[in-house]
C-alpha positions in Angstrom: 133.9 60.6 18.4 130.9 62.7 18.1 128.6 62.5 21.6 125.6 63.1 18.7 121.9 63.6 19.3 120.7 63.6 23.0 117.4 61.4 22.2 114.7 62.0 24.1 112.7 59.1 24.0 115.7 56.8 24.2 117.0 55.9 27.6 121.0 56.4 28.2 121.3 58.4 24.7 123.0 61.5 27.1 126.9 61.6 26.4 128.0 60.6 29.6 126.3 57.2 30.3 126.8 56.5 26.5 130.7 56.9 27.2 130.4 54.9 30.4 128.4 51.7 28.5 130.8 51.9 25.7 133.7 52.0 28.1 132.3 49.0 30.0 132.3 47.2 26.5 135.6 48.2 25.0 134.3 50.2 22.3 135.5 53.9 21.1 132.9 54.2 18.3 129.8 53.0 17.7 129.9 51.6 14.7 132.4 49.0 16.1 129.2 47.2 17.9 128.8 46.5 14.1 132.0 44.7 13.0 130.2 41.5 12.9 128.0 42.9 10.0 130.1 42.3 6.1 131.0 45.7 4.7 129.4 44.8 1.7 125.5 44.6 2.9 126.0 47.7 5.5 124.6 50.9 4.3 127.1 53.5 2.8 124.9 56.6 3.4 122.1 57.8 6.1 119.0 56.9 4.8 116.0 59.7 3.4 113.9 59.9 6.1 111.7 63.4 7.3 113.4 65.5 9.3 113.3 64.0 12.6 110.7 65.5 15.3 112.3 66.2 18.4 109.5 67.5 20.4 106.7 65.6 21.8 103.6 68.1 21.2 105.0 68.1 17.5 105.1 64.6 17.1 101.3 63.8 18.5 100.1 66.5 16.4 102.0 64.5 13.1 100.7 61.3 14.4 97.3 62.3 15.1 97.4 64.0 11.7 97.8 60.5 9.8 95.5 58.5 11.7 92.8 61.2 11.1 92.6 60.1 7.4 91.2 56.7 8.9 87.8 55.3 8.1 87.1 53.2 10.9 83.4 51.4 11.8 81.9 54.2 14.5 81.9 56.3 10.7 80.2 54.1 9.1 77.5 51.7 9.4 79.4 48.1 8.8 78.1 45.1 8.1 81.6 43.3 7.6 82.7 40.5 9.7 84.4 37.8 8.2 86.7 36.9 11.5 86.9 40.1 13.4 83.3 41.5 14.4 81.9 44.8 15.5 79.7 43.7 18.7 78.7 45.4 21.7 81.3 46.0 23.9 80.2 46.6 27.7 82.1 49.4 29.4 83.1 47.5 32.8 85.0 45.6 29.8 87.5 48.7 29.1 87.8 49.5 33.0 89.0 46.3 34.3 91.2 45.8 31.3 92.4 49.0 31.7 93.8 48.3 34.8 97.3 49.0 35.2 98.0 45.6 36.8 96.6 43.7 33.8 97.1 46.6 31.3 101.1 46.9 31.5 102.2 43.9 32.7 104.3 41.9 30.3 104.2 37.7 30.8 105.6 38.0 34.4 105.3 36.6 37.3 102.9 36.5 40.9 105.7 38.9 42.4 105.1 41.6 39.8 101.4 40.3 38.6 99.3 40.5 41.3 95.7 39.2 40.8 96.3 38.0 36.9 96.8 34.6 37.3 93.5 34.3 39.1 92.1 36.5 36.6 93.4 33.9 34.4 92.3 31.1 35.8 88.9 31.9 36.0 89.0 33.1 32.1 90.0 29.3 31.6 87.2 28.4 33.8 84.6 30.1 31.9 85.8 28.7 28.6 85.7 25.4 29.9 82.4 25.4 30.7 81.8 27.3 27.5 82.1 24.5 25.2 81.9 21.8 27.8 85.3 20.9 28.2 87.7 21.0 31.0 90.9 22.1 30.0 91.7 25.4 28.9 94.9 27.1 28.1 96.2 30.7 28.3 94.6 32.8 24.9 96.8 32.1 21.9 97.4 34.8 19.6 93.5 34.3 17.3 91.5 31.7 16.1 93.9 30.5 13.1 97.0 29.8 15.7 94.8 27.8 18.1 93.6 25.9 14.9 96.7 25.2 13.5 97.9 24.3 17.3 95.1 22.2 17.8 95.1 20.5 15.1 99.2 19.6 15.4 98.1 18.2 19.1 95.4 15.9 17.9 98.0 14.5 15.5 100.6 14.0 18.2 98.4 12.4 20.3 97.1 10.0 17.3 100.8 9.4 16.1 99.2 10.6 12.1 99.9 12.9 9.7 96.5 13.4 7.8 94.6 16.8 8.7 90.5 16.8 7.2 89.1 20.5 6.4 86.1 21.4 5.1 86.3 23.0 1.5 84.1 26.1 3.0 86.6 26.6 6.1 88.1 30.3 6.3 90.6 30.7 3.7 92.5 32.6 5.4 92.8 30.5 8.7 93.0 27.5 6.0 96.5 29.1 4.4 97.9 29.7 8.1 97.1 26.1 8.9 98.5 24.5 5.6 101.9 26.7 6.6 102.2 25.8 10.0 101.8 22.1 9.6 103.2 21.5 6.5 106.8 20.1 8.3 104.8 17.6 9.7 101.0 17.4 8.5 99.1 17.1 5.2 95.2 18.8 4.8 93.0 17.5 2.9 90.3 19.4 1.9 86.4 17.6 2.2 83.6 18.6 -0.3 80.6 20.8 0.7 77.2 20.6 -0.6 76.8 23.6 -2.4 73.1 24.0 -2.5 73.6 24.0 2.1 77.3 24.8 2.5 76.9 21.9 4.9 80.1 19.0 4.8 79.4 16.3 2.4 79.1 13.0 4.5 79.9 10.5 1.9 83.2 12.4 0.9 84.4 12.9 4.5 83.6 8.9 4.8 85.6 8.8 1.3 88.5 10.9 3.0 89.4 9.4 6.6 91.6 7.0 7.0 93.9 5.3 9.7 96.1 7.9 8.8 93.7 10.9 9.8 94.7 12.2 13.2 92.3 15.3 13.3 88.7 16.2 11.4 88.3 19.9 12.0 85.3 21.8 11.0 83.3 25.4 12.0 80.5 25.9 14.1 78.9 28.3 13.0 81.0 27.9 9.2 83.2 31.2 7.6 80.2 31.4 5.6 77.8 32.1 8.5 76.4 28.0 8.0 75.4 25.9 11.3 76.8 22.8 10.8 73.7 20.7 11.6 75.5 17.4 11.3 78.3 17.7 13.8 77.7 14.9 15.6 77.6 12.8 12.7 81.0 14.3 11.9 82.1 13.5 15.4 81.0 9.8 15.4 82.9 9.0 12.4 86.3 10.9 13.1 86.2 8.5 16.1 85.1 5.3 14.2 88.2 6.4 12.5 90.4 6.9 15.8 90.2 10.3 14.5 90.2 13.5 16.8 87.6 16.0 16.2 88.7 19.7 16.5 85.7 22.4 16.2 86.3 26.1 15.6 83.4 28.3 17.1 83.0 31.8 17.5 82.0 32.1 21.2 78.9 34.0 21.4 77.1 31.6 19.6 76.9 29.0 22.4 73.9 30.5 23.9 71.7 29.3 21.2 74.1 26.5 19.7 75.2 23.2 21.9 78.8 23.4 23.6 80.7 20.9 21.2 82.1 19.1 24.3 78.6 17.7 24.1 78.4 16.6 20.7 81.8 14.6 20.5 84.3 17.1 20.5 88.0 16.2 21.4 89.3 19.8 20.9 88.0 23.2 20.7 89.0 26.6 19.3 87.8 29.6 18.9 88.2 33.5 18.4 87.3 35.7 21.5 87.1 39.1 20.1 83.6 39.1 20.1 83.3 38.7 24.2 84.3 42.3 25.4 87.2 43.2 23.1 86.7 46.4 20.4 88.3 45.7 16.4 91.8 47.0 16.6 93.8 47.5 13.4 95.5 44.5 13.2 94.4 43.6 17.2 92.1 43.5 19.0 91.6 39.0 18.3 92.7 36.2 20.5 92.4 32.4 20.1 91.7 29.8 22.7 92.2 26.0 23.1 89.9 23.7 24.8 89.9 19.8 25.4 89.3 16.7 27.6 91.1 16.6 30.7 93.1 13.0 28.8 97.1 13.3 30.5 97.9 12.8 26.9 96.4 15.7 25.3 96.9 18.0 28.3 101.0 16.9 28.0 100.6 18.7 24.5 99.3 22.0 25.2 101.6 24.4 23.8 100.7 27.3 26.2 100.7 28.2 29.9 98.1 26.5 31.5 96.7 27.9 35.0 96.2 25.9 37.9 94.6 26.4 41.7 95.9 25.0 44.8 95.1 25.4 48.7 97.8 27.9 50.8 98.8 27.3 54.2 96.3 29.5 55.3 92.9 27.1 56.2 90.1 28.8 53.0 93.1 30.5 50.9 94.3 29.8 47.3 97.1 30.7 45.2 97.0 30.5 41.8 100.3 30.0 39.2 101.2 28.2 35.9 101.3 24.6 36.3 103.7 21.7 33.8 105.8 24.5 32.3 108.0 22.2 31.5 105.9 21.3 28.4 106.1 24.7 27.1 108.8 26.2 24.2 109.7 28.6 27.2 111.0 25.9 28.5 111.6 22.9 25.5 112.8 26.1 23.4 114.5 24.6 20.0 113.5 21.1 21.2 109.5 22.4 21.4 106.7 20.8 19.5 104.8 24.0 19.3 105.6 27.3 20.0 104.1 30.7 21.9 106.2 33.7 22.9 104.1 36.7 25.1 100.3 35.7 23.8 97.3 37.8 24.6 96.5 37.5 27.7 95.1 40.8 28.3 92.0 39.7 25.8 91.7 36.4 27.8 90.9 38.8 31.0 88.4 40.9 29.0 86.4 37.6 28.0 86.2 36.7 31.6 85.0 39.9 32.6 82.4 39.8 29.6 81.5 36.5 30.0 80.8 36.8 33.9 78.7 40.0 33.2 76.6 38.4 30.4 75.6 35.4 32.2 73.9 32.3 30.8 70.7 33.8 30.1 71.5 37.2 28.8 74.5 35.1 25.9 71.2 32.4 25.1 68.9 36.0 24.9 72.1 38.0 22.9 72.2 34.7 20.4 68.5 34.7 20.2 68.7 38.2 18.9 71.5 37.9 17.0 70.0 35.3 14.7 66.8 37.2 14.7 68.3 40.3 12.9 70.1 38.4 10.8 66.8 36.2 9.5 65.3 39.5 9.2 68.1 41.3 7.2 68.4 38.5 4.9 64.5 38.2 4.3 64.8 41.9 3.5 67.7 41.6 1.3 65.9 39.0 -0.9 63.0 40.5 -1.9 65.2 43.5 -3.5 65.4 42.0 -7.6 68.3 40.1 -8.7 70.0 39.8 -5.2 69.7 36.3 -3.3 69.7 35.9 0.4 70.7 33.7 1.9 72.6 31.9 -0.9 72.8 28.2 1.1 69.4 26.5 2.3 70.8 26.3 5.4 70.5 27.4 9.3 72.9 30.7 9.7 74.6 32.4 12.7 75.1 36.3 12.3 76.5 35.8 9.1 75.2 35.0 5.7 76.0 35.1 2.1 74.0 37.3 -0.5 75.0 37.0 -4.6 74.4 39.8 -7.4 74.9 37.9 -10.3 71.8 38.5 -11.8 71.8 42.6 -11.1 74.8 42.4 -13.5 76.8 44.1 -10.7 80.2 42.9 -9.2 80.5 43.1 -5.3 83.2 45.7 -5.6 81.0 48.2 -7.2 78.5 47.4 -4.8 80.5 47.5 -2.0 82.1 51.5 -3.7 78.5 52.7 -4.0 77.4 51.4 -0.3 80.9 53.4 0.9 79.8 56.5 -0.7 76.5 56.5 1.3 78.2 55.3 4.3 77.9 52.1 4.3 80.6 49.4 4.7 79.1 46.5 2.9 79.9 42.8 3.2 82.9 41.0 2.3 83.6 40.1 -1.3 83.8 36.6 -1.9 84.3 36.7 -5.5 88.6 35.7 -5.5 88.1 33.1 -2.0 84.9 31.2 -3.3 84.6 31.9 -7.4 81.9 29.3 -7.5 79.7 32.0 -5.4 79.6 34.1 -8.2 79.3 37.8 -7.1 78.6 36.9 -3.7 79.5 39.0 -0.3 79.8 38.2 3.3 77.2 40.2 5.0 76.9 40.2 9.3 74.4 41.2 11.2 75.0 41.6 14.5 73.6 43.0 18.2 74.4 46.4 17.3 72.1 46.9 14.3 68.4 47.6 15.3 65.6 47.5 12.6 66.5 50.7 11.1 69.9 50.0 10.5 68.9 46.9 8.5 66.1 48.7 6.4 69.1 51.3 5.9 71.1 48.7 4.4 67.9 46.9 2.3 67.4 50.6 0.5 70.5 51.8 -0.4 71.3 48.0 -2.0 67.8 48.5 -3.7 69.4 51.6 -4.9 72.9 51.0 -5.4 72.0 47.1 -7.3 69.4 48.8 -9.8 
């Protein structure tokens, strides 16, 4: 037996504890921890990989080497959203996250997590009141799981199988929720009007049935639209015995009412935008909302946190509360299921969402949907290019179509990159009735001259 390479970066790889584990275990070799495995599917050889890099310095520098051929948005000037979106990010936000108590620690519990489930708890708090409801659940792992989730509890509750979507819902979040509930759920898809992206009434009238547990819709829409009828959309889910889930992106409730108001049974949303940069491939986190109905709190899938008095007269402690409803405990006998979720992002909301305030989120949306008015004004008066394509109310989004400049959006988009521009997202494959249309979002960060930026160089690039 050869004592091999002494590894390191992994623990007990040093000949003398390995011997003493595979004493312990009644092993001589190695490869007898594989026996299990057929012969037939083991590999025969050692696979063709780089020489391996030994030293730490060494392997930075390689690291660092590959991410430097990144593009990310502080090199260009982005006007991409479509789910994860480049906003303002406060730096209290990075310091208290970055605290090693909230940083590094893994699920866990109040001996080793000291000051998270309070963090927690006031994160659900601030949600709650959010979107004027009163339960909230630990942060889900983004938008698309709490909507699949949610929409799995409102049929639980109802005791049906028959999920309405509107036809403009995110495609991709649409996919995730058609996979999820497919064991145990059928979607239906609802017509939208396509002169204003709004739901068509009469269809979603057409549609629900007594075997429609959940109506879910976006506020604002993937395509940027305020859905100005939700409460009309509310009132007949419920004529129906319907639930009524909304997705919203958060920051948009300082100018748009909290859907608790308007009929809402269940909420979801994305929190990325409320403290929390764009990661590759992180950086998002969902949330769950709803009434505080026994029933639909029984169905939660994840942790909820609760507050109770101590022994101590004016002292609280804080902890998760019904875990027996949970896969952590349930486990194969679970309705729904959550392993470690992202709570780290839930603590960064609170901390945005407590700095922000009322007044400054209705003052940040106010702004928000000024520059976006403004960009899309600008964008229409360059010839051939339409802004906004639907006649409807927008939220920091909005679609723009170049069918008649003859141009596609990809060769829009190339030209934009070469001037440093990241341009908005190509709709062309999700949405083919939209033509040569792109997702274009407008957001805190881009002042007047950042929009007049963008206006000239599609002048230029659409010519």
């Amino acid at each position: 037996m050869s004592d091999g390479l002494v590894h390191p970066y992994i623990p007990n790889a040093a000949p003398a504890p390995r011997r003493r584990l595979m004493k312990e275990v009644g092993i001589r070799d190695l490869a007898a921890l594989y026996d299990s495995i057929p012969n037939d599917i083991k590999l025969k050889g050692p696979l063709k990989l780089p020489t391996r890099i030994e030293s730490e310095h060494e392997l930075r520098k390689h690291v660092e080497s590959i991410l430097a051929k990144n593009k990310s948005c502080q090199d260009l000037l982005n006007f991409r959203g479509a789910g994860c979106w480049q906003h303002f990010v406060p730096a209290v936000c990075d310091e208290i996250n970055g605290r090693g108590e909230f940083l590094t620690s893994y699920g866990g519990f109040p001996y080793s997590d000291h000051g998270k489930y309070q963090a927690l708890f006031e994160y659900q708090s601030l949600i709650g009141e959010l979107v004027g409801l009163e339960v909230v659940g630990t942060p889900t792992y983004d938008w698309g799981a709490a909507a699949d989730s949610a929409v799995l509890m409102a049929c639980r509750v109802t005791g049906r199988d028959h999920v309405l979507v509107p036809a403009t819902a995110s495609p991709e979040r649409l996919e995730q929720m058609r996979g999820f509930t497919k064991p145990v759920a059928t979607i239906e898809l609802v017509r939208c009007d396509p002169k204003t992206g709004l739901m068509d009434l009469a269809d979603l009238k057409a549609k629900v049935s007594e075997c429609t547990g959940a109506v879910y819709f976006e506020q604002p829409g993937y395509l940027g639209i305020i859905e100005t009828q939700a409460p009309e959309i509310a009132k007949i889910a419920k004529a129906a015995g319907a639930k009524t889930v909304v997705g919203v992106d958060p920051i948009s409730l300082g100018v748009l009412e909290s859907p608790g108001d308007y009929g809402a049974d269940l909420v979801v949303g994305e929190l990325q935008p409320l403290g929390v940069h764009m990661y590759g491939g992180g950086g998002v986190a969902g949330f769950i909302a709803s009434r505080d109905d026994e029933a639909m709190v029984a169905e939660h899938p994840s942790f909820l946190i609760s507050i109770s008095p101590a022994a101590d007269q004016g002292q609280f402690g804080f902890g998760v509360s019904t875990m027996e409803r949970t896969s952590y405990d349930k486990r194969h006998d679970s309705t729904d299921y959550y392993g470690t979720t992202q709570w780290l992002w839930g603590i960064t909301a609170a901390v945005y969402l407590s700095l922000i305030g009322p007044r400054g989120l209705a003052e940040l949306g106010e702004g928000i949907m000024q520059r976006s008015a403004y960009a899309a004004g600008r964008i229409n008066r360059i010839k051939g290019v339409t802004a906004p394509v639907h006649a409807s109310p927008f939220f920091k989004e909005f679609v723009v179509n170049f069918d008649r400049t003859g141009k596609t959006v990809a060769a829009v988009n190339r030209a934009l990159k070469r001037r440093g521009i990241l341009g908005g997202k190509d709709l062309s494959m999700e949405f083919p009735t939209l033509g040569q249309s792109a997702l274009y979002c407008i957001t805190e960060i881009h002042g007047k001259d950042e929009i007049d930026a963008l206006a000239a160089a599609l002048k230029e690039v659409s010519a």
